[in-house]
Gaussian input, Z-matrix of N, CA and C with variables (Angstrom, degrees):
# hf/3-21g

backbone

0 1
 N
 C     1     B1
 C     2     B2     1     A1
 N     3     B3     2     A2     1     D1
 C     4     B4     3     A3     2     D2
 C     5     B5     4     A4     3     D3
 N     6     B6     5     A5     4     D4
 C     7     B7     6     A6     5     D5
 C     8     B8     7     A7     6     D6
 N     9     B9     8     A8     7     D7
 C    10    B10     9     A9     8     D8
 C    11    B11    10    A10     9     D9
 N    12    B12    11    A11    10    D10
 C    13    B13    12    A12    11    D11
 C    14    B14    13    A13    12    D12
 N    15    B15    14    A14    13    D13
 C    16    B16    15    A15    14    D14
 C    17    B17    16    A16    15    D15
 N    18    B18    17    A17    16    D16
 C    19    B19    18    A18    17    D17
 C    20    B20    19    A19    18    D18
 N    21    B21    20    A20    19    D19
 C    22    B22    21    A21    20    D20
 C    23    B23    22    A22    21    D21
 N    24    B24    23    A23    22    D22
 C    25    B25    24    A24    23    D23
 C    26    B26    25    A25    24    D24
 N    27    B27    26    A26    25    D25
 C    28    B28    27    A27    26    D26
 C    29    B29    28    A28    27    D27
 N    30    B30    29    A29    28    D28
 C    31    B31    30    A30    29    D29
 C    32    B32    31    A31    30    D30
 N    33    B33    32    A32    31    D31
 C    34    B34    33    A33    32    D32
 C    35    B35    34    A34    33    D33
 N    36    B36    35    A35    34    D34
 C    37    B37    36    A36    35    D35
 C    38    B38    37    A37    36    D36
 N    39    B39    38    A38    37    D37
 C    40    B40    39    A39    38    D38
 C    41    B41    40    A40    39    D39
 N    42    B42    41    A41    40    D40
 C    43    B43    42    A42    41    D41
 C    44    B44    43    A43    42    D42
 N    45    B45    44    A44    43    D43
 C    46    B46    45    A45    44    D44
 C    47    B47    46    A46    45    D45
 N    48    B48    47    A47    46    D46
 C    49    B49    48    A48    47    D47
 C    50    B50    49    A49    48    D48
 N    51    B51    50    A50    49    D49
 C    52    B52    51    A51    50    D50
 C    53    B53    52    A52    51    D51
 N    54    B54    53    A53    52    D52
 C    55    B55    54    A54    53    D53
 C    56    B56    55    A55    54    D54
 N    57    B57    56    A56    55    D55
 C    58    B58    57    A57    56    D56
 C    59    B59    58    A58    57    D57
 N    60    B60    59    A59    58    D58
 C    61    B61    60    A60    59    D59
 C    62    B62    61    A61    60    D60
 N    63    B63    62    A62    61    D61
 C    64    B64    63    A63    62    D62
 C    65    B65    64    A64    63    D63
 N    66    B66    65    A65    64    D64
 C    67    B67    66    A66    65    D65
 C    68    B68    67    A67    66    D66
 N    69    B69    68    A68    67    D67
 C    70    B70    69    A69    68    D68
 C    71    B71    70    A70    69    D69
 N    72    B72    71    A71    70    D70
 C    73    B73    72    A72    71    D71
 C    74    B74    73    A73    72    D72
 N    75    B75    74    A74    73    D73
 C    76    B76    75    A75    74    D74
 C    77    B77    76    A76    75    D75
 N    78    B78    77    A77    76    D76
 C    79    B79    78    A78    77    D77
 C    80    B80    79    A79    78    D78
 N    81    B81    80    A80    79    D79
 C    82    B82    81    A81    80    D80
 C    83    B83    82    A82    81    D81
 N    84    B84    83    A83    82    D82
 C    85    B85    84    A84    83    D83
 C    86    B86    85    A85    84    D84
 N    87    B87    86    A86    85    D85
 C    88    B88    87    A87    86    D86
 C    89    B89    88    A88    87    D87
 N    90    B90    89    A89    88    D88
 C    91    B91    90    A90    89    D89
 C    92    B92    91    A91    90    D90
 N    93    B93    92    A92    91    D91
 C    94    B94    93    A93    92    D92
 C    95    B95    94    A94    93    D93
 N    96    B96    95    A95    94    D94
 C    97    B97    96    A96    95    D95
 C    98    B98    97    A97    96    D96
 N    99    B99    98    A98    97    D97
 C   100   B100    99    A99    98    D98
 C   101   B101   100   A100    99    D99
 N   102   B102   101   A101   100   D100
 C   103   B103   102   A102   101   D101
 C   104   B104   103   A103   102   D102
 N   105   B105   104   A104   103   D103
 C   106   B106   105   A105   104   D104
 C   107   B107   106   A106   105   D105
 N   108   B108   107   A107   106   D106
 C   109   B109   108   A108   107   D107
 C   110   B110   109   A109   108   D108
 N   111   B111   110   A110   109   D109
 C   112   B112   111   A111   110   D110
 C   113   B113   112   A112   111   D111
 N   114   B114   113   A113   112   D112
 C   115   B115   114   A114   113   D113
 C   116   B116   115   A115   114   D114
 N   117   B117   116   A116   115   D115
 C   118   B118   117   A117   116   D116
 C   119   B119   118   A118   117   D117
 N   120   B120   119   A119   118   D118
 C   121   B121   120   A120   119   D119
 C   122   B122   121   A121   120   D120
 N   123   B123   122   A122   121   D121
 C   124   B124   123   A123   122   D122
 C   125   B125   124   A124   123   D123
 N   126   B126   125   A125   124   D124
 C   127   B127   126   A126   125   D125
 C   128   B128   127   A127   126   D126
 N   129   B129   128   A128   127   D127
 C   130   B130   129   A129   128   D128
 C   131   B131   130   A130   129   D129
 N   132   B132   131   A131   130   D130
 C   133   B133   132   A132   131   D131
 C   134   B134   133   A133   132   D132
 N   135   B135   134   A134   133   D133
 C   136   B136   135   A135   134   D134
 C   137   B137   136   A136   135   D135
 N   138   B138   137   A137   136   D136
 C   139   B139   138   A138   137   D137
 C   140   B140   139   A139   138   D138
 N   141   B141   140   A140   139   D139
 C   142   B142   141   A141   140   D140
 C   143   B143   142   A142   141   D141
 N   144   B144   143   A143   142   D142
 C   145   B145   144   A144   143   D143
 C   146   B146   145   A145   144   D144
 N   147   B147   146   A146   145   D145
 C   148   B148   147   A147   146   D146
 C   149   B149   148   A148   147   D147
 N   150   B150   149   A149   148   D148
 C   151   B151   150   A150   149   D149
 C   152   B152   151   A151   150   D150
 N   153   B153   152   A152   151   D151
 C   154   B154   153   A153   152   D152
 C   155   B155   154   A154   153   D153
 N   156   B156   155   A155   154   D154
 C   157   B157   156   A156   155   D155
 C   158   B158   157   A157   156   D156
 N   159   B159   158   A158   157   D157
 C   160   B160   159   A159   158   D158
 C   161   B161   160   A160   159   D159
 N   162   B162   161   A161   160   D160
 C   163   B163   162   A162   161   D161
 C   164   B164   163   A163   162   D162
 N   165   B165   164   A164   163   D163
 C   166   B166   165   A165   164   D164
 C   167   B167   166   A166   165   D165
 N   168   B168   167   A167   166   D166
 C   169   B169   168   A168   167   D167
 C   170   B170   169   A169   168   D168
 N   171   B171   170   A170   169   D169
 C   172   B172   171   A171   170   D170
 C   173   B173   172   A172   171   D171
 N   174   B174   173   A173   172   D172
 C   175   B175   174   A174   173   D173
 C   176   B176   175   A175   174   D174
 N   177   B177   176   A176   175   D175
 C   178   B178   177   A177   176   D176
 C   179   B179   178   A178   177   D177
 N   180   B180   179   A179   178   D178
 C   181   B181   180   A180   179   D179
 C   182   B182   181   A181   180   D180
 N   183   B183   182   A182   181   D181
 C   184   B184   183   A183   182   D182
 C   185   B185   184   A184   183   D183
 N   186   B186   185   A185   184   D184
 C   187   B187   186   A186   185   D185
 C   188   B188   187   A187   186   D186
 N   189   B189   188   A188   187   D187
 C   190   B190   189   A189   188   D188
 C   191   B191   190   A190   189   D189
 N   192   B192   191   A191   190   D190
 C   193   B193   192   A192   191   D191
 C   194   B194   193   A193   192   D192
 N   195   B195   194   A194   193   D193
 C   196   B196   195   A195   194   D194
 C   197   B197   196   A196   195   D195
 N   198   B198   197   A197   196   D196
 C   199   B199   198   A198   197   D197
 C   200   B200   199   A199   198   D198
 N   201   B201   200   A200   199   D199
 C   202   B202   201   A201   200   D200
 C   203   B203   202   A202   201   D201
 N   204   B204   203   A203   202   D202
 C   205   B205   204   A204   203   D203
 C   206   B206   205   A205   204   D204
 N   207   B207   206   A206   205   D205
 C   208   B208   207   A207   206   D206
 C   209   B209   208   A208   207   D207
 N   210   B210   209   A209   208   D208
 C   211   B211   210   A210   209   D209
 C   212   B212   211   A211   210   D210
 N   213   B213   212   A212   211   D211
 C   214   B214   213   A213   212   D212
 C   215   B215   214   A214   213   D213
 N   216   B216   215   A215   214   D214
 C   217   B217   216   A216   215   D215
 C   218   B218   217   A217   216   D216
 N   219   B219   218   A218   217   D217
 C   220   B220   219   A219   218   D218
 C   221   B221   220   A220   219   D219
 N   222   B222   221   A221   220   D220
 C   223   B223   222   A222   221   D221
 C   224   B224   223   A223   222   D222
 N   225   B225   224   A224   223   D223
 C   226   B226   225   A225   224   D224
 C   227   B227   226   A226   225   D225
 N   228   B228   227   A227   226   D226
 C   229   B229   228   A228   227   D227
 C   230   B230   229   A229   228   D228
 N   231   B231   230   A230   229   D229
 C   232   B232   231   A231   230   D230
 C   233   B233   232   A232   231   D231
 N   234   B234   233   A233   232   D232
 C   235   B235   234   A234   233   D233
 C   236   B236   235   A235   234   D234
 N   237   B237   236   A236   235   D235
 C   238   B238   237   A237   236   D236
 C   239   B239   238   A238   237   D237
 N   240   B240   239   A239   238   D238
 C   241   B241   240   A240   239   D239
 C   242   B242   241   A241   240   D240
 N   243   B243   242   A242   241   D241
 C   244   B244   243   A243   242   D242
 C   245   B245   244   A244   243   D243
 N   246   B246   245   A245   244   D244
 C   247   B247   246   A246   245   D245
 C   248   B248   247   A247   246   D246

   B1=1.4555
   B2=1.5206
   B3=1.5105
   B4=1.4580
   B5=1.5546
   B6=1.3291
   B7=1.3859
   B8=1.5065
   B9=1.6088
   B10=1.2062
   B11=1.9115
   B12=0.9002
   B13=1.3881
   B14=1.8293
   B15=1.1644
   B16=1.3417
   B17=1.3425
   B18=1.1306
   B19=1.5895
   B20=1.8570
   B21=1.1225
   B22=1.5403
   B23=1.2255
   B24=1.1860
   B25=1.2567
   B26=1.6443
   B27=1.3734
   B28=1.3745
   B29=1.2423
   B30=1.3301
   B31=0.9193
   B32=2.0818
   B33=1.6303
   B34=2.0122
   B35=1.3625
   B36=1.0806
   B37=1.3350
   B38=1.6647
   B39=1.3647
   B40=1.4781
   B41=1.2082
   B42=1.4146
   B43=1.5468
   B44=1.8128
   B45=1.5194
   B46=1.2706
   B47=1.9326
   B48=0.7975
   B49=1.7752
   B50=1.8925
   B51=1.2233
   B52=1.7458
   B53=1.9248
   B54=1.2508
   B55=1.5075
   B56=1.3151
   B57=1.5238
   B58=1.4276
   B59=1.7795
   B60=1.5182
   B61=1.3389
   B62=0.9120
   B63=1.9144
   B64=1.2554
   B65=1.5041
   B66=1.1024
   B67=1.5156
   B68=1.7100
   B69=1.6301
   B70=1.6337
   B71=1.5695
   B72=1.4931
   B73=1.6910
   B74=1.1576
   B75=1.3787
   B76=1.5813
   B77=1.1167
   B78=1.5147
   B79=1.5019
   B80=1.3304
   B81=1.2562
   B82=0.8769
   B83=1.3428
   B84=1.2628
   B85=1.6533
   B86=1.3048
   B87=1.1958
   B88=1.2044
   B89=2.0208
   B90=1.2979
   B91=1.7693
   B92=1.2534
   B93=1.4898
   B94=1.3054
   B95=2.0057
   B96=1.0067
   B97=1.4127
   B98=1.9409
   B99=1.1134
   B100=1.6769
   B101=1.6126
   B102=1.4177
   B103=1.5338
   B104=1.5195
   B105=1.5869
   B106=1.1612
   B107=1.3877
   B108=1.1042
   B109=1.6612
   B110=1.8995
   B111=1.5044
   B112=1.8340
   B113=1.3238
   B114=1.3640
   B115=1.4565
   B116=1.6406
   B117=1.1178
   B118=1.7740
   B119=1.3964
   B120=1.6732
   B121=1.3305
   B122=2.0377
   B123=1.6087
   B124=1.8929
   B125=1.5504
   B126=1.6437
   B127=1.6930
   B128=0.9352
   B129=1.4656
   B130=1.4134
   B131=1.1472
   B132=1.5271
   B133=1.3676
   B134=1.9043
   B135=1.3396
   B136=1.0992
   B137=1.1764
   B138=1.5436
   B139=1.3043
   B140=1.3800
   B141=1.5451
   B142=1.5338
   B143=1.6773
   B144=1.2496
   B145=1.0836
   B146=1.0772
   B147=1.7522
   B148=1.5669
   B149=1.3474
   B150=1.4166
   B151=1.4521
   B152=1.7759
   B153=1.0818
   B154=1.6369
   B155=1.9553
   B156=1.4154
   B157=1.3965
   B158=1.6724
   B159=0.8317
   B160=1.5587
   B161=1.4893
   B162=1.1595
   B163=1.3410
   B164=1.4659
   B165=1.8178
   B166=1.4764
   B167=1.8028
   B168=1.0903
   B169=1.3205
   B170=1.8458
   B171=1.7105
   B172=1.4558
   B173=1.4317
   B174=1.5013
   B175=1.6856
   B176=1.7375
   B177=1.4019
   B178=1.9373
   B179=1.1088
   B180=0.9377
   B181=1.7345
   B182=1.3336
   B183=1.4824
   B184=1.1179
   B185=1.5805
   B186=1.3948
   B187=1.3671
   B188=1.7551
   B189=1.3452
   B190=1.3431
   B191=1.5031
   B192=1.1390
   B193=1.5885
   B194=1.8541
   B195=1.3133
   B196=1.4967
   B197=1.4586
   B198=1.1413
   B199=1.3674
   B200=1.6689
   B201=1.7091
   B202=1.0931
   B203=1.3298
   B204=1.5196
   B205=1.0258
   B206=1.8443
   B207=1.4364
   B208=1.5695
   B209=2.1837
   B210=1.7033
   B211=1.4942
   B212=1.5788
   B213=1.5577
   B214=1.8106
   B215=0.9623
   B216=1.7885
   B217=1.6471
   B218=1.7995
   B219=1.3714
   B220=1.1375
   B221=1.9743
   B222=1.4288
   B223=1.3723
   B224=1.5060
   B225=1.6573
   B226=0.9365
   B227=1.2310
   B228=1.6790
   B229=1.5458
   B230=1.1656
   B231=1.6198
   B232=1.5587
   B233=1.7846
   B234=0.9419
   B235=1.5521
   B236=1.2581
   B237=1.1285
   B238=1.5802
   B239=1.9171
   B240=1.1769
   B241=1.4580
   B242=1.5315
   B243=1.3842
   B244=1.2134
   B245=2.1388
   B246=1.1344
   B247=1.6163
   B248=1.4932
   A1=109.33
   A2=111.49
   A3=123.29
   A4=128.65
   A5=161.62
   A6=149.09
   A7=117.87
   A8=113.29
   A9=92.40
   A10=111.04
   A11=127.26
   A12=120.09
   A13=102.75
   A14=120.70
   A15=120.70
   A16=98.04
   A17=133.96
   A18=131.95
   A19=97.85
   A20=129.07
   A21=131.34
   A22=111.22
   A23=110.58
   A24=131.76
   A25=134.50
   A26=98.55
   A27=139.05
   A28=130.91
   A29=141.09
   A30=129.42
   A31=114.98
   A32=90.63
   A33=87.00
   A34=106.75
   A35=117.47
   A36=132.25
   A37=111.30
   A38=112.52
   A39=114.90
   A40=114.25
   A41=137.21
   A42=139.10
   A43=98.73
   A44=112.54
   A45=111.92
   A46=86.61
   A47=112.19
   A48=113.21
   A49=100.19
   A50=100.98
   A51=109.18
   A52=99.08
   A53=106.05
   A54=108.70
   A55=95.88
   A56=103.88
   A57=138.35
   A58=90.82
   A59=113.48
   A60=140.20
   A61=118.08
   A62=121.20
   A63=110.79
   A64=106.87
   A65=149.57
   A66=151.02
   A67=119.27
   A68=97.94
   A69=122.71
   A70=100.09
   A71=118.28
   A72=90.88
   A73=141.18
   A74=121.47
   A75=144.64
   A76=111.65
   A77=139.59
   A78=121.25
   A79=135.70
   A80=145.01
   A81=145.13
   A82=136.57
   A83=110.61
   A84=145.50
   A85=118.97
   A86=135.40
   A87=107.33
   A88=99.47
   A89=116.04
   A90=98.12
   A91=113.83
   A92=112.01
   A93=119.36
   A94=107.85
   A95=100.43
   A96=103.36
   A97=109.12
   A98=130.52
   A99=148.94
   A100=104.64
   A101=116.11
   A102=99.96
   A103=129.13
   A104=114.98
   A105=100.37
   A106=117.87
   A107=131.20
   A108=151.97
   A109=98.44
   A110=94.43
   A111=96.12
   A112=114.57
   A113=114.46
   A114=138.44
   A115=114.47
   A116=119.56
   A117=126.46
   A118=93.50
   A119=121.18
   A120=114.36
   A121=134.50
   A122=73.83
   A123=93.20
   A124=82.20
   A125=93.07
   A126=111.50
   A127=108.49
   A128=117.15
   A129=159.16
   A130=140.60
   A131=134.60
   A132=111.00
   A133=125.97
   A134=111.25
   A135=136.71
   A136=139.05
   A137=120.55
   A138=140.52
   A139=113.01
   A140=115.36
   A141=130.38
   A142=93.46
   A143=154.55
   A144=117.65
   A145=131.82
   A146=107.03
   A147=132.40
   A148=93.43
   A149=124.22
   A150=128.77
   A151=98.81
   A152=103.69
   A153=127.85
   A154=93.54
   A155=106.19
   A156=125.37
   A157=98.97
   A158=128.86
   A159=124.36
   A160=102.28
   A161=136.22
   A162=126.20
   A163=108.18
   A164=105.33
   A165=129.00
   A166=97.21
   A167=123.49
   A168=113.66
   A169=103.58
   A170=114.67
   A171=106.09
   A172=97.84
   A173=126.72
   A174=98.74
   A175=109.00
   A176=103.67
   A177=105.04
   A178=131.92
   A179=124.59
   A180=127.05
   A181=110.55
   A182=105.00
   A183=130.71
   A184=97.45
   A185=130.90
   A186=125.72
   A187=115.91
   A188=113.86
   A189=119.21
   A190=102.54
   A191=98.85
   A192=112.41
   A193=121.59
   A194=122.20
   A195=125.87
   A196=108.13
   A197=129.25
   A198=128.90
   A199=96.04
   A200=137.06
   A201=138.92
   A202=138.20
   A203=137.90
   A204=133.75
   A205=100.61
   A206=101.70
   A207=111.34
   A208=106.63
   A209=91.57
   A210=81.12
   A211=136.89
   A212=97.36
   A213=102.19
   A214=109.33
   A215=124.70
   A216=124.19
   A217=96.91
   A218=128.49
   A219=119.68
   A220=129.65
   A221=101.94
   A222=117.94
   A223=106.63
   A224=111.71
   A225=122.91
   A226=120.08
   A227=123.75
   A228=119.50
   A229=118.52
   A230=138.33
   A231=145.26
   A232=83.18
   A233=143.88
   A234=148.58
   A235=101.29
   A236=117.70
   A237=122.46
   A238=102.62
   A239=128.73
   A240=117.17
   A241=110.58
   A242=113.67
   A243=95.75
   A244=114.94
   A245=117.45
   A246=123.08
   A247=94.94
   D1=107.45
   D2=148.69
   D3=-49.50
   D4=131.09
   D5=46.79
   D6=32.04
   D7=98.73
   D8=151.26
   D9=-156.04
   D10=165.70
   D11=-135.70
   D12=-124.94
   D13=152.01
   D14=-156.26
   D15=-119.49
   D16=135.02
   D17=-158.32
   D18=-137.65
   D19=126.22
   D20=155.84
   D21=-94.81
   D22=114.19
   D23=167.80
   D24=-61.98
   D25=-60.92
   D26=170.17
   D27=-121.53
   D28=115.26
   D29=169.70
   D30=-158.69
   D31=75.41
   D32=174.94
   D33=-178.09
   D34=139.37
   D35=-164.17
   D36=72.17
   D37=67.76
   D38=172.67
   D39=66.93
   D40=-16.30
   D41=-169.55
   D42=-106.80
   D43=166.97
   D44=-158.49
   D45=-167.20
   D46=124.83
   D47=163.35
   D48=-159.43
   D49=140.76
   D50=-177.44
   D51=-165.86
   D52=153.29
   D53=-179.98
   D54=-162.14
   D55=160.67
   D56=-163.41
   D57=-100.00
   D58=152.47
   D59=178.95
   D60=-146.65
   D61=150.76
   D62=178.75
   D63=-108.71
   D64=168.72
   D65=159.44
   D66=4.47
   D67=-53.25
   D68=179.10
   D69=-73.50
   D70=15.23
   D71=-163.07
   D72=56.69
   D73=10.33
   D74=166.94
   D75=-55.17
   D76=87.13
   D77=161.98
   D78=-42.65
   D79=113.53
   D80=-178.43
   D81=-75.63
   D82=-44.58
   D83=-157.71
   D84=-152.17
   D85=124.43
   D86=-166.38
   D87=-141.69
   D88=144.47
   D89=-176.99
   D90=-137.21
   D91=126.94
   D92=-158.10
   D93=-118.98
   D94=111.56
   D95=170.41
   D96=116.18
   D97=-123.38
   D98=-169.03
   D99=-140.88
   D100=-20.84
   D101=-169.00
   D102=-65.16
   D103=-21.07
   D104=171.43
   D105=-109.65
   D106=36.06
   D107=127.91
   D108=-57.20
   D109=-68.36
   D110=-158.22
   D111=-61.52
   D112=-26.57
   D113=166.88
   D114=-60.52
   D115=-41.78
   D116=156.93
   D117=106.15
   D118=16.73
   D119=157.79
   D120=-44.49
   D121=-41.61
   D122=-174.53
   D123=-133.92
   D124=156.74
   D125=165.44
   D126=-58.24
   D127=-66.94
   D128=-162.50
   D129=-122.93
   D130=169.58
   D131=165.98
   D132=-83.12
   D133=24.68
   D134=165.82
   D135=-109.02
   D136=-4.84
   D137=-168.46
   D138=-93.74
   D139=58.62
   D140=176.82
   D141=-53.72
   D142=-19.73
   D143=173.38
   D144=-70.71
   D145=-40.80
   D146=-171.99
   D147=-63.54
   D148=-27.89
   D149=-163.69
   D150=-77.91
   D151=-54.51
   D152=-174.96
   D153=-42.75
   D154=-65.34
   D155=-167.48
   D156=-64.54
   D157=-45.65
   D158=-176.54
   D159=-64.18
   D160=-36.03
   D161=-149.56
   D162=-103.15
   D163=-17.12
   D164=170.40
   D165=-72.46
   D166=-58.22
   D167=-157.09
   D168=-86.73
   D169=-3.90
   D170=161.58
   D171=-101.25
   D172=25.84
   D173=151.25
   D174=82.66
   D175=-6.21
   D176=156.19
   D177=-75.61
   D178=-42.36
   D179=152.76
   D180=-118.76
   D181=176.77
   D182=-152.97
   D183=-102.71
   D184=143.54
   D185=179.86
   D186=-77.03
   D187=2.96
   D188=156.50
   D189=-62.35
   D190=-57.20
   D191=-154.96
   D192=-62.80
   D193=136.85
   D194=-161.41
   D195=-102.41
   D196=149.99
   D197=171.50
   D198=-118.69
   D199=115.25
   D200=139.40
   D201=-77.63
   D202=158.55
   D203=-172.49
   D204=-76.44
   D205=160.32
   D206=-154.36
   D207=-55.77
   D208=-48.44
   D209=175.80
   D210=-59.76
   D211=-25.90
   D212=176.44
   D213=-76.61
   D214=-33.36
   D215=-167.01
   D216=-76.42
   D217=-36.14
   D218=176.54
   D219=-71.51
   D220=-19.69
   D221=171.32
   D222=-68.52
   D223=-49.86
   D224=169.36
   D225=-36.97
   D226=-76.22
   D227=170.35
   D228=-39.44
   D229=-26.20
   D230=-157.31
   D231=-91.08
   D232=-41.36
   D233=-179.20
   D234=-62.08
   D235=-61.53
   D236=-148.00
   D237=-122.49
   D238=75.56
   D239=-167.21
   D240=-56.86
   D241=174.56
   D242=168.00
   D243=-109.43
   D244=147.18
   D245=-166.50
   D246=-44.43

């Protein structure tokens, strides 16, 4: 089981960019614009599950694996460093 943490980047005045990371700071995924809101991927720009579930059924992570919002996934690393 992966950890990996959902970061908003951007988000005001009509523009929207946010991406997924792994521990190393590896971007993974990255989403640029409204389409996968309008697409009915995510509710919202808060809907780490729909987010979680989209990225499971394109084969980016693993369905062990969790996607948290940026402050828990980063508390998280402060708990648990990485080797």
């Amino acid at each position: 089981m992966r950890d990996y943490g959902y970061y908003i980047n951007l988000d005001e005045r009509g523009e929207f960019f946010a991406d997924v990371r792994d521990a190393n700071e590896q971007t993974i995924f990255e989403i640029h614009g409204f389409d996968v809101f309008e697409d009915g991927f995510m509710k919202d720009k808060n809907d780490i599950a729909g987010l979680q579930k989209m990225l499971i059924d394109q084969q980016v992570i693993k369905p062990s694996d969790e996607i948290l919002p940026m402050v828990e996934f980063e508390e998280r690393l402060t708990s648990c460093p990485i080797p």
